[in-house]
TIVO-2410 file (N, C-alpha, C; in nm, 3 decimals):
# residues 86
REC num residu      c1      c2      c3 atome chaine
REC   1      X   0.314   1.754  -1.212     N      A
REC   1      X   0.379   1.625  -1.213    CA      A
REC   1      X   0.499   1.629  -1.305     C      A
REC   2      X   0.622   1.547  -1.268     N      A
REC   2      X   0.733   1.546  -1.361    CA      A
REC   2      X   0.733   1.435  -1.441     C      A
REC   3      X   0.802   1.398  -1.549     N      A
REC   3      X   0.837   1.305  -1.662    CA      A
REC   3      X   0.952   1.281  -1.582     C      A
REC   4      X   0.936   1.105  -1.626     N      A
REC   4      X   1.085   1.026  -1.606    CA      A
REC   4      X   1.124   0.961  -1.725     C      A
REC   5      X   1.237   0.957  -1.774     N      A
REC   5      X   1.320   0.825  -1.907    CA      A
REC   5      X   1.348   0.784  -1.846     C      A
REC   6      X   1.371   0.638  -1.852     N      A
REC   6      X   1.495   0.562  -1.796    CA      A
REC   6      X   1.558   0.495  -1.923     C      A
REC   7      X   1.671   0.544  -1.925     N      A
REC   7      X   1.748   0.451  -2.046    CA      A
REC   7      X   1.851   0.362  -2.028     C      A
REC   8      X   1.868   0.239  -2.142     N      A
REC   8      X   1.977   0.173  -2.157    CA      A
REC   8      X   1.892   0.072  -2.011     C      A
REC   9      X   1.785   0.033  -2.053     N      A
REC   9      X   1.707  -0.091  -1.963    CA      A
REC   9      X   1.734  -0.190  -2.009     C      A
REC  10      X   1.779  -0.303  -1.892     N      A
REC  10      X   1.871  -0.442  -1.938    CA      A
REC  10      X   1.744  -0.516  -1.994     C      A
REC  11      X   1.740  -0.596  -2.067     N      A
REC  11      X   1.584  -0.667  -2.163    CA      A
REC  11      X   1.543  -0.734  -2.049     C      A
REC  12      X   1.649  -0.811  -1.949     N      A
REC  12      X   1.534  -0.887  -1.837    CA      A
REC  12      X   1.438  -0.808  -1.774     C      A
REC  13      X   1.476  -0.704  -1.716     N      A
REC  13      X   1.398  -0.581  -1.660    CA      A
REC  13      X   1.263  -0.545  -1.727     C      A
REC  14      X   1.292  -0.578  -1.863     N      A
REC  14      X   1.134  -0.488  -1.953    CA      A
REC  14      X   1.103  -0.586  -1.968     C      A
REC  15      X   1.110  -0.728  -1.960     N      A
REC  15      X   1.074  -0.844  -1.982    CA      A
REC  15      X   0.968  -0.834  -1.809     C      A
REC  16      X   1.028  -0.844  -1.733     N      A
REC  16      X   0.997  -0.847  -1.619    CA      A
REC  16      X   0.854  -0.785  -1.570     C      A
REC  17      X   0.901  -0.638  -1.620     N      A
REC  17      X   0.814  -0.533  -1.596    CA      A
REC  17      X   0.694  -0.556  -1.691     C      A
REC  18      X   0.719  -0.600  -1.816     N      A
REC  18      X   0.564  -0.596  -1.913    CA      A
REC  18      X   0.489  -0.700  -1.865     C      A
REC  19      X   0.567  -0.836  -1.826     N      A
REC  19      X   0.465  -0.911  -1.727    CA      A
REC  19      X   0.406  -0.891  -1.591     C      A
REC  20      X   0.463  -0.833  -1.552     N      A
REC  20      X   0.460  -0.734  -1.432    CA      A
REC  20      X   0.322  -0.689  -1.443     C      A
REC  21      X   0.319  -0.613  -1.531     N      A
REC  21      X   0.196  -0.549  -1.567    CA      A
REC  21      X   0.082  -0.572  -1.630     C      A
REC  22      X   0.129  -0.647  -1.721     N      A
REC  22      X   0.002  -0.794  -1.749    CA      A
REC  22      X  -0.045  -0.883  -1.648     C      A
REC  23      X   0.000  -0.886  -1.525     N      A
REC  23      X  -0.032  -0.974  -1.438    CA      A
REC  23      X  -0.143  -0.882  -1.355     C      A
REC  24      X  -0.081  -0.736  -1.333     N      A
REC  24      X  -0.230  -0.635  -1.278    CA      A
REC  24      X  -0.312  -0.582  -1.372     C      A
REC  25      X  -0.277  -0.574  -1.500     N      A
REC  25      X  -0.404  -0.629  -1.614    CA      A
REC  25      X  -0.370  -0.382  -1.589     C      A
REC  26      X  -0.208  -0.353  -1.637     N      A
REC  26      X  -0.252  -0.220  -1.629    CA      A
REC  26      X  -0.103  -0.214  -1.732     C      A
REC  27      X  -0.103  -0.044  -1.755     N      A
REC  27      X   0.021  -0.016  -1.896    CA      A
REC  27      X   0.185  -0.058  -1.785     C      A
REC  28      X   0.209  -0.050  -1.845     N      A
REC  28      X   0.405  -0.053  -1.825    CA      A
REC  28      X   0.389   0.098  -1.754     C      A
REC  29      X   0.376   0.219  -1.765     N      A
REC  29      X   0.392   0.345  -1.721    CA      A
REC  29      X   0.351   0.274  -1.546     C      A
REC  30      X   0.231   0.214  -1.521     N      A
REC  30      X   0.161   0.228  -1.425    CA      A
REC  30      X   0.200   0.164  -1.335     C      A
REC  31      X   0.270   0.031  -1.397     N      A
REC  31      X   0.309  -0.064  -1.341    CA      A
REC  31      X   0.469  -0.007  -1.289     C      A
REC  32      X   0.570   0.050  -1.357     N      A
REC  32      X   0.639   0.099  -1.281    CA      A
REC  32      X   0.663   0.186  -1.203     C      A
REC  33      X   0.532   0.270  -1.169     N      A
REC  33      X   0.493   0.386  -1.077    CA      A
REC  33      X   0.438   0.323  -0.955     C      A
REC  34      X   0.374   0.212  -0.982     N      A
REC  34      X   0.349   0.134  -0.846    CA      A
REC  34      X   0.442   0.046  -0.775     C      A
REC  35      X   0.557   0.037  -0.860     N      A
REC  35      X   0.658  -0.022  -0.873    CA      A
REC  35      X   0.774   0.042  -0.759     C      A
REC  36      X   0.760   0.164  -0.855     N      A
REC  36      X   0.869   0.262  -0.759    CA      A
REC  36      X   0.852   0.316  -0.599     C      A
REC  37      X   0.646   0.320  -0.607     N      A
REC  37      X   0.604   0.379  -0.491    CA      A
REC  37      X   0.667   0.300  -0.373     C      A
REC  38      X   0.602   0.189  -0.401     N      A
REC  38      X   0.580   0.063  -0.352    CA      A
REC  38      X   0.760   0.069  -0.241     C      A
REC  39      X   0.845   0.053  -0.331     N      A
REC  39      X   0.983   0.058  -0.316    CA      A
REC  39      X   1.021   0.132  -0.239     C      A
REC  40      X   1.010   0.268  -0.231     N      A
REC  40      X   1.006   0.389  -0.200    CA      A
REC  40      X   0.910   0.380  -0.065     C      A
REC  41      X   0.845   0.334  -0.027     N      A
REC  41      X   0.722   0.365   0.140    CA      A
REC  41      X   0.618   0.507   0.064     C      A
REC  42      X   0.577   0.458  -0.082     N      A
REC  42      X   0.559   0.594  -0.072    CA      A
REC  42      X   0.366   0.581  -0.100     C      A
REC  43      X   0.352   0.439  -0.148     N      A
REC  43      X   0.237   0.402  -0.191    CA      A
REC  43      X   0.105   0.454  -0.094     C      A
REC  44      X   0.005   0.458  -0.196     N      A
REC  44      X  -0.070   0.504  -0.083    CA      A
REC  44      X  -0.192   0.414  -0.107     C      A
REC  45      X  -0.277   0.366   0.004     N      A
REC  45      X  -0.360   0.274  -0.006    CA      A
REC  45      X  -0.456   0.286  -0.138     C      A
REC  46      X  -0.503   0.329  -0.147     N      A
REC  46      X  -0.616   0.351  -0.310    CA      A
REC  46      X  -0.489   0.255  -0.406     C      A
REC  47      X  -0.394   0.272  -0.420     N      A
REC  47      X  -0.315   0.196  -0.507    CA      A
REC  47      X  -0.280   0.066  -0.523     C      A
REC  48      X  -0.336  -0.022  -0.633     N      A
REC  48      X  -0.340  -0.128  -0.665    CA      A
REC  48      X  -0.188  -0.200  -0.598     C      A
REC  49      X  -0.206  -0.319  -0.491     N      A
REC  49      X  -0.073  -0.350  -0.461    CA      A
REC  49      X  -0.018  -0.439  -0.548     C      A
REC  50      X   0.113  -0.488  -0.544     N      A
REC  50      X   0.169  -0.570  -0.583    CA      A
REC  50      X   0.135  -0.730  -0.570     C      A
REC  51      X   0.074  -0.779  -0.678     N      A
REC  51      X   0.056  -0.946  -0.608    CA      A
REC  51      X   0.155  -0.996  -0.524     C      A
REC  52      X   0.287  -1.033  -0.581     N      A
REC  52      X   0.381  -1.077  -0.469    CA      A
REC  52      X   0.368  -1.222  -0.449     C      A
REC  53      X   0.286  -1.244  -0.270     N      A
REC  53      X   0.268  -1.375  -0.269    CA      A
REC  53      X   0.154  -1.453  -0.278     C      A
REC  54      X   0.045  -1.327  -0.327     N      A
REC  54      X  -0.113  -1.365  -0.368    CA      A
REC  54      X  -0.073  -1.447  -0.507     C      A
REC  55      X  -0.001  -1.382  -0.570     N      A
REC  55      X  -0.057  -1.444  -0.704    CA      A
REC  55      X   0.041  -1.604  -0.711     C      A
REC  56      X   0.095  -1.639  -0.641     N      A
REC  56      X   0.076  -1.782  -0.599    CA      A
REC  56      X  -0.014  -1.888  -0.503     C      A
REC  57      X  -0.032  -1.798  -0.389     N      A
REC  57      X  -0.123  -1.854  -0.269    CA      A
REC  57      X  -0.269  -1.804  -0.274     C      A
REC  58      X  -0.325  -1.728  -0.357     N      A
REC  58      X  -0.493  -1.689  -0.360    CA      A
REC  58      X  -0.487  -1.591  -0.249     C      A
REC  59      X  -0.602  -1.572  -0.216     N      A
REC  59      X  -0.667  -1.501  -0.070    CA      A
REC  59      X  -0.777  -1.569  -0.014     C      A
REC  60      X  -0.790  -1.514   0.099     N      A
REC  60      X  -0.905  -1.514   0.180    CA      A
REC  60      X  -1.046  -1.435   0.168     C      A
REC  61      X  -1.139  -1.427   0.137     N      A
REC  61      X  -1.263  -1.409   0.157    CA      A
REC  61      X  -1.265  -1.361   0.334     C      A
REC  62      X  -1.361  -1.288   0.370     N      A
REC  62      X  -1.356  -1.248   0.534    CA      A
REC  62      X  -1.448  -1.372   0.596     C      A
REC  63      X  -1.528  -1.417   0.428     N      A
REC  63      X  -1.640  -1.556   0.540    CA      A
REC  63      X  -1.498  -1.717   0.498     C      A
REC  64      X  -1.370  -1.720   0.452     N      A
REC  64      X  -1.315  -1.834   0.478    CA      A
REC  64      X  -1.256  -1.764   0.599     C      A
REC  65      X  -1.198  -1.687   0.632     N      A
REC  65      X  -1.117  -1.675   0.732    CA      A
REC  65      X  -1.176  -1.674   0.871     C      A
REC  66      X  -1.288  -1.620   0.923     N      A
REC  66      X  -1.384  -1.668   0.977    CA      A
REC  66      X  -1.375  -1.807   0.998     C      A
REC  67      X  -1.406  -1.847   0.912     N      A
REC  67      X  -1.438  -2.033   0.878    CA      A
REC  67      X  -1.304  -2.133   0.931     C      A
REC  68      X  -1.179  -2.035   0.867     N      A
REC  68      X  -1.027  -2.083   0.930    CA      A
REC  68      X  -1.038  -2.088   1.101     C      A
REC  69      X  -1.058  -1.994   1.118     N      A
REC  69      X  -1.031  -1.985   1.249    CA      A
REC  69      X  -1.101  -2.061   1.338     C      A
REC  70      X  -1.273  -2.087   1.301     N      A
REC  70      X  -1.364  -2.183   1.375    CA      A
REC  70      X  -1.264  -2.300   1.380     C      A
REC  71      X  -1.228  -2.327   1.287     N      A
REC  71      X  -1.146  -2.498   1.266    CA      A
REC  71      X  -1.028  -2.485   1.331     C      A
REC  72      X  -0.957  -2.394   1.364     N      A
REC  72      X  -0.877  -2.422   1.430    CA      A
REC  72      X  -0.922  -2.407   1.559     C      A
REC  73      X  -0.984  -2.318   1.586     N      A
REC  73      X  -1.013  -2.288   1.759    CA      A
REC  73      X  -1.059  -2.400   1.796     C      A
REC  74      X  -1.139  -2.499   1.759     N      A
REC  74      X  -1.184  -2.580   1.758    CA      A
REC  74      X  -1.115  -2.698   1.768     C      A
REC  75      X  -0.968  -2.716   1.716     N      A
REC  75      X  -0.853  -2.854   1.719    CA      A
REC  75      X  -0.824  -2.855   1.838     C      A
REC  76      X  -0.755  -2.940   1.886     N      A
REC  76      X  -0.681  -2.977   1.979    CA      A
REC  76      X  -0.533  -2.986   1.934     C      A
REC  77      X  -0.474  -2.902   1.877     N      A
REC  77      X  -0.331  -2.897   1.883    CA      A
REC  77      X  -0.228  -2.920   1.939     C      A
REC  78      X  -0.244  -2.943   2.124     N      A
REC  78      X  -0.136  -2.949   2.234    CA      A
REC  78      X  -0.133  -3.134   2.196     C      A
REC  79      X  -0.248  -3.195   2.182     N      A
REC  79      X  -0.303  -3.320   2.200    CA      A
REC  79      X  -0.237  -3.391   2.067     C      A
REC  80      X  -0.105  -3.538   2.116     N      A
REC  80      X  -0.043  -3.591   2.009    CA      A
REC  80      X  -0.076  -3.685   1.987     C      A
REC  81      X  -0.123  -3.713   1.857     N      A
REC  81      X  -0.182  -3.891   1.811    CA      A
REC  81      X  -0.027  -3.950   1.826     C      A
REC  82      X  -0.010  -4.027   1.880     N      A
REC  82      X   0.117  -4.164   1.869    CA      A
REC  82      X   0.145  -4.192   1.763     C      A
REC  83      X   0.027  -4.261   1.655     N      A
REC  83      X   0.013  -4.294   1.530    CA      A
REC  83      X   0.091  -4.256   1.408     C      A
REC  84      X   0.058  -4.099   1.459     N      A
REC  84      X   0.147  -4.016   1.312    CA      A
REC  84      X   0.284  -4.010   1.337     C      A
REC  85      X   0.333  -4.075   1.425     N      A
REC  85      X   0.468  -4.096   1.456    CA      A
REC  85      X   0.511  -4.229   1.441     C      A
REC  86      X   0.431  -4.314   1.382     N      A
REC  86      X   0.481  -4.457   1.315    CA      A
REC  86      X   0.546  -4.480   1.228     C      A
***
């Protein structure tokens, strides 16, 4: 394996990155190696992904999504109440 420096890092960047990495609860090294993979197409599944848009919106469980889908298969979607157009 090779060593990387990166120098002369703008402070938003290491600002960025140490929360970055506090947010997957792993070091700064790790976090920008998943960072780079990630970037790169290079990641490989075993590797912790990037929250992104989980760590605003949660996830699914396989028994809610299941559960999603009963409820919808189940609506009548084509079918317009008048009402909600008052």
């Amino acid at each position: 394996m090779s060593a990387l420096t990166l120098h002369a890092m703008d402070d938003r960047l290491v600002i960025a990155l140490r929360r970055y990495a506090s947010e997957l609860g792993t070091s700064l090294n790790q976090a920008a190696k998943t960072l780079i993979a990630s970037a790169l197409g290079v990641s490989s599944s075993r590797e912790r992904r990037p929250p992104g848009f989980m760590r605003f919106a949660g996830g699914f469980t396989s028994e809610d999504a299941a559960e999603l889908r009963s409820f919808v298969e189940a609506a009548s979607f084509s079918k317009v109440d008048e009402s909600d157009w008052k």
